[in-house]
DSSP file (Angstrom, degrees, kcal/mol; ACC not computed):
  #  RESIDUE AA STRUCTURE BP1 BP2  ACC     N-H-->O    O-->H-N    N-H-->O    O-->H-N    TCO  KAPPA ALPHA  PHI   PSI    X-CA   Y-CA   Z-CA
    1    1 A X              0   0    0      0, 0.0     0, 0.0     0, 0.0     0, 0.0   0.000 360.0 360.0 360.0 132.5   16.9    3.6    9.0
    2    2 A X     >  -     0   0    0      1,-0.1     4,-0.7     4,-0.0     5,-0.1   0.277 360.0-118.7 -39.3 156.7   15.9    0.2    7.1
    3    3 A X  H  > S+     0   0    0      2,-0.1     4,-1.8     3,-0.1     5,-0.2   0.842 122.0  43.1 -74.3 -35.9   14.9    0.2    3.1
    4    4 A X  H  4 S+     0   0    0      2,-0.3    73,-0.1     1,-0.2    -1,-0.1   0.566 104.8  67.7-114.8   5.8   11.7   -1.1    4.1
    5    5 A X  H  > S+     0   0    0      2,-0.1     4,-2.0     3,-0.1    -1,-0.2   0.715 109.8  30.5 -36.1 -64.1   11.7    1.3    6.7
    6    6 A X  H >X S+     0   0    0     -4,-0.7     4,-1.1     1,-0.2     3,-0.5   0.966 118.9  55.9 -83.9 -34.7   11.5    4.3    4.6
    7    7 A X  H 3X S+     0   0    0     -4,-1.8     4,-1.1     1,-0.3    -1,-0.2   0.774 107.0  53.2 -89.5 -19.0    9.4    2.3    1.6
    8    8 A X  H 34 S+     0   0    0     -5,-0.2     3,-0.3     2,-0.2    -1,-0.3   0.985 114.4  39.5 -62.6 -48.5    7.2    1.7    4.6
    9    9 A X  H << S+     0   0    0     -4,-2.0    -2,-0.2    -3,-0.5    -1,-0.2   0.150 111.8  55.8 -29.1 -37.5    7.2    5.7    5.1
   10   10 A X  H >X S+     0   0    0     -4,-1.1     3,-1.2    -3,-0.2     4,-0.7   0.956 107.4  53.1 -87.3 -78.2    7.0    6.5    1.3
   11   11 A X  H 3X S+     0   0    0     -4,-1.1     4,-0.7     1,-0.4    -2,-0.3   0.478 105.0  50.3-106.1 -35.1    4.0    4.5    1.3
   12   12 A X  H 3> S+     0   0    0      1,-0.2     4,-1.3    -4,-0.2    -1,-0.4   0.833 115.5  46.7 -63.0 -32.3    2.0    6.3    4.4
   13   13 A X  H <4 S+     0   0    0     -3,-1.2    -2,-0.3     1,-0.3    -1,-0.2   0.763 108.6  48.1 -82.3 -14.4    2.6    9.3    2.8
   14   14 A X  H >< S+     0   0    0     -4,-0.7     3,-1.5     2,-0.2    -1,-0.3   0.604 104.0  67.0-111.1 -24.3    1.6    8.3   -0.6
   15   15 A X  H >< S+     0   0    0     -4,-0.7     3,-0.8     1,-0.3    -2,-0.2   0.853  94.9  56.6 -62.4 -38.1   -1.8    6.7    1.2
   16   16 A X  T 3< S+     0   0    0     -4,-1.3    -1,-0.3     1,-0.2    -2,-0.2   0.398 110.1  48.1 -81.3  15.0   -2.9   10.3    2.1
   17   17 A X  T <  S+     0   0    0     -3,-1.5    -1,-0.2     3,-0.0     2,-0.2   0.129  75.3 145.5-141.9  32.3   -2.7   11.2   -2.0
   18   18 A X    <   -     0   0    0     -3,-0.8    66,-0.1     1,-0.1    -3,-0.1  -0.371  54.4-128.5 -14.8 110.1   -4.4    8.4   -3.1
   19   19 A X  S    S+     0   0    0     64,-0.3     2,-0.3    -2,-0.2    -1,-0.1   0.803  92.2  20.0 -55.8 -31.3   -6.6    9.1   -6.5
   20   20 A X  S    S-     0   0    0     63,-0.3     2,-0.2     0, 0.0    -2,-0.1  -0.869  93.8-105.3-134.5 153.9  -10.1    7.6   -5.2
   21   21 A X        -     0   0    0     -2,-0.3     2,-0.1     1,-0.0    -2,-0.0  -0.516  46.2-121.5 -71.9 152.7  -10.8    7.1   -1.6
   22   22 A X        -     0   0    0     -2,-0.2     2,-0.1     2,-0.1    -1,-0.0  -0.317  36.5 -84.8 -81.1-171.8  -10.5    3.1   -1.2
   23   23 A X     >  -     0   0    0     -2,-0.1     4,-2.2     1,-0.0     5,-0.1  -0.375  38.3-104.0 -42.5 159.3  -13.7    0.9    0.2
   24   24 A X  H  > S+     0   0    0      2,-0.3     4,-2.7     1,-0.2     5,-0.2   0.859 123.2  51.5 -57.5 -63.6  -14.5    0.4    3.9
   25   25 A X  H >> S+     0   0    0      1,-0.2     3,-0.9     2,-0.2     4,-0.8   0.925 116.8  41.0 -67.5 -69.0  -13.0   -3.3    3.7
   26   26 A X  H >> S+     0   0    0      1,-0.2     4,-2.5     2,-0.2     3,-2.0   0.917 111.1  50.2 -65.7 -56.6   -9.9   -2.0    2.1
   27   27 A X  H 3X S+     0   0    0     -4,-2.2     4,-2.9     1,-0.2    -1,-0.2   0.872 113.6  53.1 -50.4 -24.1   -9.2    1.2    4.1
   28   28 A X  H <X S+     0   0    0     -4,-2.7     4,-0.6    -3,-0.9    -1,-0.2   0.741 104.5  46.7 -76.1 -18.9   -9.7   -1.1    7.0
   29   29 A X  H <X S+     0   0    0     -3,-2.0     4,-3.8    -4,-0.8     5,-0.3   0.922 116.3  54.3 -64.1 -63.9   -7.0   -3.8    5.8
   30   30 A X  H  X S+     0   0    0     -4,-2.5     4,-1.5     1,-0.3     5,-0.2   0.823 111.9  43.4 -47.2 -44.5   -4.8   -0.2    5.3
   31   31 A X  H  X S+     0   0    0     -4,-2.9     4,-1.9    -5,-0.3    -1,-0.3   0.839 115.6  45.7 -78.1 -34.1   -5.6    0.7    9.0
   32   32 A X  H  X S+     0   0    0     -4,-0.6     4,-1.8     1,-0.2     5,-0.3   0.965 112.1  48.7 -89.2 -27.0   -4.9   -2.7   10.5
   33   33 A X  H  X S+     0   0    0     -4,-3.8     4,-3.4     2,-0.2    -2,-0.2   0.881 112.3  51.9 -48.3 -31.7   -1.7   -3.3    8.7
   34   34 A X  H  X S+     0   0    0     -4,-1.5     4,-2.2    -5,-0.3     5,-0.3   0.969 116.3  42.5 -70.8 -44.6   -0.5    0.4    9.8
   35   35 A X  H  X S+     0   0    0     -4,-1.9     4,-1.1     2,-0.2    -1,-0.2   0.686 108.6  55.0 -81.9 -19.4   -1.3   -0.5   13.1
   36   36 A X  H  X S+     0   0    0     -4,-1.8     4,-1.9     2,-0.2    -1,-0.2   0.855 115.0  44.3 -22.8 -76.3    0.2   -4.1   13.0
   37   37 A X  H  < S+     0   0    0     -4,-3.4    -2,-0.2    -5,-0.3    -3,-0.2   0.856 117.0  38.8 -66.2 -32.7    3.4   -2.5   11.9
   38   38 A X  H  < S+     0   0    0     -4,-2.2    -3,-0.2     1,-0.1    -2,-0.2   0.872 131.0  24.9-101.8 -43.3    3.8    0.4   14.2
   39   39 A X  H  < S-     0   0    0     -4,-1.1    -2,-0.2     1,-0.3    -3,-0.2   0.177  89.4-128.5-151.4  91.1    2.6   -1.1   16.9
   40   40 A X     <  -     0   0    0     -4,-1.9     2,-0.3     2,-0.1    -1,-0.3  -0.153  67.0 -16.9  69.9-154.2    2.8   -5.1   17.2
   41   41 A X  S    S-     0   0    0      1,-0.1     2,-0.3    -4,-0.1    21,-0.1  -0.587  75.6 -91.6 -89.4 151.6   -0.5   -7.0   18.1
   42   42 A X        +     0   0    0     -2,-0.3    -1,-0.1     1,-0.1    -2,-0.1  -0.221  46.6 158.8 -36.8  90.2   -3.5   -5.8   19.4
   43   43 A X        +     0   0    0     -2,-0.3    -1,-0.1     2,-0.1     3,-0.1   0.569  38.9 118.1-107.9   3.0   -3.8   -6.0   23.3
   44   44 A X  S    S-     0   0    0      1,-0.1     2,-0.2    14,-0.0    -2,-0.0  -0.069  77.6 -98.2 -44.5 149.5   -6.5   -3.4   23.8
   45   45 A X        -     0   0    0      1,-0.1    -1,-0.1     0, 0.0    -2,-0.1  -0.534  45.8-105.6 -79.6 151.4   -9.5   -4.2   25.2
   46   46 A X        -     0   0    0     -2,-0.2     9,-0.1     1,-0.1    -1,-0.1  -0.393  38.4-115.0 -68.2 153.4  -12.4   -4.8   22.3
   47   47 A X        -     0   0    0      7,-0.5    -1,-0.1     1,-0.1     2,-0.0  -0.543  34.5-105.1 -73.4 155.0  -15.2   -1.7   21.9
   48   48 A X    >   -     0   0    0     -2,-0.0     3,-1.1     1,-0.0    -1,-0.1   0.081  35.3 -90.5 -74.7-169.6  -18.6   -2.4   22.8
   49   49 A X  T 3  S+     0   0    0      1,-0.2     6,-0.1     6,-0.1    -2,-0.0   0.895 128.3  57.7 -66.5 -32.5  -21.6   -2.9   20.3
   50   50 A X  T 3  S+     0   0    0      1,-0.2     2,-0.4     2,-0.1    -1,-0.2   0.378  92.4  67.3 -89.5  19.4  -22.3    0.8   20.4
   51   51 A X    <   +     0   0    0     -3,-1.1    -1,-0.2     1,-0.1     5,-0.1  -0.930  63.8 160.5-113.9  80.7  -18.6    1.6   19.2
   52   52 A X  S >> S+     0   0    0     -2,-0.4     4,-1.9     2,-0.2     3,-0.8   0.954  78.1  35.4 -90.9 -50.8  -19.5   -0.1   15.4
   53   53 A X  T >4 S+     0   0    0      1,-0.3     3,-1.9     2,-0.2     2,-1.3   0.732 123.6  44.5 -99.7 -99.0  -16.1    2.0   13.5
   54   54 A X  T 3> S+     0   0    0      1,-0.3     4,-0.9     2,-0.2    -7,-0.5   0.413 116.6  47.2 -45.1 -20.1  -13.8    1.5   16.8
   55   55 A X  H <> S+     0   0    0     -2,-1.3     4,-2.7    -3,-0.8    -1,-0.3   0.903 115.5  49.2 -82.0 -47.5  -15.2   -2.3   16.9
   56   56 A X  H <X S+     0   0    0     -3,-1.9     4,-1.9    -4,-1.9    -2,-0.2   0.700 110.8  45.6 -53.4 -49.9  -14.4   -2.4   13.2
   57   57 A X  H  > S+     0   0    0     -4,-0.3     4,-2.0     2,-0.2    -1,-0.3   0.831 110.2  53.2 -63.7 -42.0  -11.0   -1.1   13.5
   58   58 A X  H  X S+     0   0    0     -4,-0.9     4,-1.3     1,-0.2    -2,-0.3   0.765 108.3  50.6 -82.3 -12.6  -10.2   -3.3   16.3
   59   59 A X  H >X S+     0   0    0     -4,-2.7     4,-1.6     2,-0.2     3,-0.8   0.981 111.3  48.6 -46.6 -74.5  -11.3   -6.4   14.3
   60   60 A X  H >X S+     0   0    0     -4,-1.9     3,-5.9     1,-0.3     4,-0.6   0.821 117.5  41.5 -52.7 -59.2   -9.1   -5.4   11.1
   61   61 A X  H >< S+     0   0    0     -4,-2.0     3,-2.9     1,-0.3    -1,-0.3   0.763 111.9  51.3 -59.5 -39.7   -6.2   -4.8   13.2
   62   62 A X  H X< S+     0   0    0     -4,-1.3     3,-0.8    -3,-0.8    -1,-0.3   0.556  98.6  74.6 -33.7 -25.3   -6.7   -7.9   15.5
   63   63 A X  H << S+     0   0    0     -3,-5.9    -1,-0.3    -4,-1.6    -2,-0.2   0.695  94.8  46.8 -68.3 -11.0   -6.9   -9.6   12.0
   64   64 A X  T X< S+     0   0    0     -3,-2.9     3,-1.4    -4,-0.6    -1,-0.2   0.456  79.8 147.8-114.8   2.0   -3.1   -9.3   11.6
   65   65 A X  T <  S+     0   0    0     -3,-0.8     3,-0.1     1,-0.3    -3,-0.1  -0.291  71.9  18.8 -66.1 113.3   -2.2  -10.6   15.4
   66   66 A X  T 3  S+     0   0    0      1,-0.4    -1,-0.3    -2,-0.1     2,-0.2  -0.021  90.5 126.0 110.7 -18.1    1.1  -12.5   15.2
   67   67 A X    <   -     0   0    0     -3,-1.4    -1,-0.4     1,-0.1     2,-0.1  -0.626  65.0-111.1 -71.0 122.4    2.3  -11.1   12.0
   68   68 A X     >> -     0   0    0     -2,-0.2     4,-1.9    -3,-0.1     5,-0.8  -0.095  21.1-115.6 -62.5 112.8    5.9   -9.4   12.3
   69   69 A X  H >>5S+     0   0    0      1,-0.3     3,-4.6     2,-0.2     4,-3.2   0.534 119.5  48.4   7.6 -90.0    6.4   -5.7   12.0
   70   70 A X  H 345S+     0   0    0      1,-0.3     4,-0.5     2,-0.2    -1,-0.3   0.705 113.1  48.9 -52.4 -45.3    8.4   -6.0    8.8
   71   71 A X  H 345S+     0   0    0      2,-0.2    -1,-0.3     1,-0.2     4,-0.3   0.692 111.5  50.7  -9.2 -55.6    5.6   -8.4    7.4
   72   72 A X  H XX5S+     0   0    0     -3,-4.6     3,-2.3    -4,-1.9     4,-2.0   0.950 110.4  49.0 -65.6 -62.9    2.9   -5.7    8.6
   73   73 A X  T 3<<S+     0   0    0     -4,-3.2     4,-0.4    -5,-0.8    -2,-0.2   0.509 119.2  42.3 -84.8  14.3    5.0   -2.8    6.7
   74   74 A X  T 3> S+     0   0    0     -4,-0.5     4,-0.9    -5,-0.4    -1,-0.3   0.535 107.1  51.0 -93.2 -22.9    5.1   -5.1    3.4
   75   75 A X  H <> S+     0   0    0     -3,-2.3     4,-0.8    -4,-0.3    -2,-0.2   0.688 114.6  46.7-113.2 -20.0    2.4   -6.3    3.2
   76   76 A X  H  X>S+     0   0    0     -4,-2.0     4,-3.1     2,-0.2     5,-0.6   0.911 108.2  55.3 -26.9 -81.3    1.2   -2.6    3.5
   77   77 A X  H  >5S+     0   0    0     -4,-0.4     4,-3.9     1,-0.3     5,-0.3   0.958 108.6  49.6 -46.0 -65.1    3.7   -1.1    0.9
   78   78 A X  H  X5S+     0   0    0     -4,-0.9     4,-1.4     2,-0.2    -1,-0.3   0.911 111.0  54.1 -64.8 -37.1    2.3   -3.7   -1.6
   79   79 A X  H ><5S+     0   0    0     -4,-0.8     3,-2.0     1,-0.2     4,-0.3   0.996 109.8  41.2 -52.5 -65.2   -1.3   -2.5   -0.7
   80   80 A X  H ><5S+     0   0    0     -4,-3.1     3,-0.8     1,-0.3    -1,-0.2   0.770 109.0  60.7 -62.9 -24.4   -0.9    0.8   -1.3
   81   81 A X  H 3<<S+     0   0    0     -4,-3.9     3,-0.4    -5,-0.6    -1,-0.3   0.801 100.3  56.2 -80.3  -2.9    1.1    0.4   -4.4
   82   82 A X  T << S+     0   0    0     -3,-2.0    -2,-0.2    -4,-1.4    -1,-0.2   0.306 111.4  41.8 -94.4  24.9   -1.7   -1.4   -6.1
   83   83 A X    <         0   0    0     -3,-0.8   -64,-0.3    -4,-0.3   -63,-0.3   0.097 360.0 360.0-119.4   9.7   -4.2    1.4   -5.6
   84   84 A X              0   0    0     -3,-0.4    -2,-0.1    -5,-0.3    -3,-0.1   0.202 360.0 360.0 -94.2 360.0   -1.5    4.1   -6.5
């Protein structure tokens, strides 16, 4: 396993123990980066208008489309240590 494997790893686990819950906008950065890194870009089809938090999610992650795994799980790892 990579280094930035396991700090990726360190960094999920450390997400669920978090002191304050984060904002919408940020837990949604947190969810498309996770999903970015684990797995690649977003080829799901979009939810409709009456799917608003499943549309929402599939924006953020769709926000990260072309960005490399290891990119995704860094750019993660830096989030969640500056709310730790």
């Amino acid at each position: 396993m990579s280094d930035l494997k396991a700090r990726f790893d360190a960094a999920v686990a450390n997400s669920k123990k978090l002191a304050e819950r984060p904002d919408n906008s940020t837990l949604l950065k947190i969810y498309g980066l996770y999903k970015q890194a684990t797995a690649g870009d977003n080829s799901e089809k979009k939810p409709g208008f009456g799917d608003m938090v499943g549309r929402a999610k599939w924006d953020a992650w769709n926000g990260f489309k072309g960005t490399s795994a290891d990119d995704a799980m860094q750019q993660y790892i830096d989030l969640i240590e500056s709310l730790s």
